[in-house]
C-alpha positions as CSV (number, residue, x, y, z in Angstrom):
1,X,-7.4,2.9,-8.2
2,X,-4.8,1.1,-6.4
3,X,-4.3,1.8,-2.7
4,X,-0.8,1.5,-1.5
5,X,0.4,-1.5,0.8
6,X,1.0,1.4,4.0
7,X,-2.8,2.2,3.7
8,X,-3.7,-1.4,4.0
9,X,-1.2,-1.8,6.9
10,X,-2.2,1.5,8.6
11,X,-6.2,0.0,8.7
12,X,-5.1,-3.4,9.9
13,X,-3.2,-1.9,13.1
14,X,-6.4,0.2,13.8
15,X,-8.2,-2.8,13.5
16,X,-6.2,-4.9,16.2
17,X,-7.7,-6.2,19.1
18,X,-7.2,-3.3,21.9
19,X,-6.9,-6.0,24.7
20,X,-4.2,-7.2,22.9
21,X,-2.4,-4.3,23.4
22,X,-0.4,-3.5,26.6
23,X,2.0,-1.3,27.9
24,X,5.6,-2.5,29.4
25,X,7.6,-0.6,32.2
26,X,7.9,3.1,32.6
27,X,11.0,4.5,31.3
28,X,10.7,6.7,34.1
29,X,11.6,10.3,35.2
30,X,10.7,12.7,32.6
31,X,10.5,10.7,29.4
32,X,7.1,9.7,28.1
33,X,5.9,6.4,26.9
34,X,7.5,2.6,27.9
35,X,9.8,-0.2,27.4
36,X,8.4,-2.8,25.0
37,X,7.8,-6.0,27.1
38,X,8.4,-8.4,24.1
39,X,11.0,-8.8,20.8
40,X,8.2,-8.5,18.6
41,X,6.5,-5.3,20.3
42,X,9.9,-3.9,20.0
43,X,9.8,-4.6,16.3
44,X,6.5,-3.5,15.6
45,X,6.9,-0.2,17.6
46,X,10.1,0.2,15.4
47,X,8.7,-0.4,12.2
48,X,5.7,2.3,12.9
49,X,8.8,4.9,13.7
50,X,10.4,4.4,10.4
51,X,7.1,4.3,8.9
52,X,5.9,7.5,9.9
53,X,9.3,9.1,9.4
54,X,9.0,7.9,5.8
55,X,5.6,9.2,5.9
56,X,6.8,12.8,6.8
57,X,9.7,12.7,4.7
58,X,7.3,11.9,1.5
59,X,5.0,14.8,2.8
60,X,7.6,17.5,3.0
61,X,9.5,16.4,-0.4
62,X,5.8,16.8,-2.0
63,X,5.0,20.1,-0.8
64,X,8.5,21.5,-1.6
65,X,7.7,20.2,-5.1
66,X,4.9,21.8,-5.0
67,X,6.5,25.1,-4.3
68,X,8.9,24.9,-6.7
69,X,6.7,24.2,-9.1
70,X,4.3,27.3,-8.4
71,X,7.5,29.4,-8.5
């Protein structure tokens, strides 16, 4: 069984190095979260958003098939 190139990724970025990791700025006010402090954190924090939209999309698309099939 072949395990798909996101599942790899997905392990790898659990596997980083949590000192590594740090937080930028404060957007402030009421929003949650922070301003990337470097080009490639923005990036990276980018490609996880499209990632996990992907991810969600996929789900929902399989479980309306899913449906339609049962019906």
């Amino acid at each position: 069984m072949q395990r798909p190139g996101w599942l790899a990724a997905a392990l790898t970025a659990l596997l980083v190095d949590p000192s590594a990791i740090r937080a930028g700025a404060p957007f402030g006010g009421d929003d949650p979260g922070c301003v990337p402090d470097a080009k490639t954190a923005a990036r990276c924090a980018d490609a996880a958003g499209k990632a996990l939209a992907k991810l969600v999309g996929s789900v929902v698309a399989c479980h309306v098939k899913q449906a339609e099939a049962a019906f």
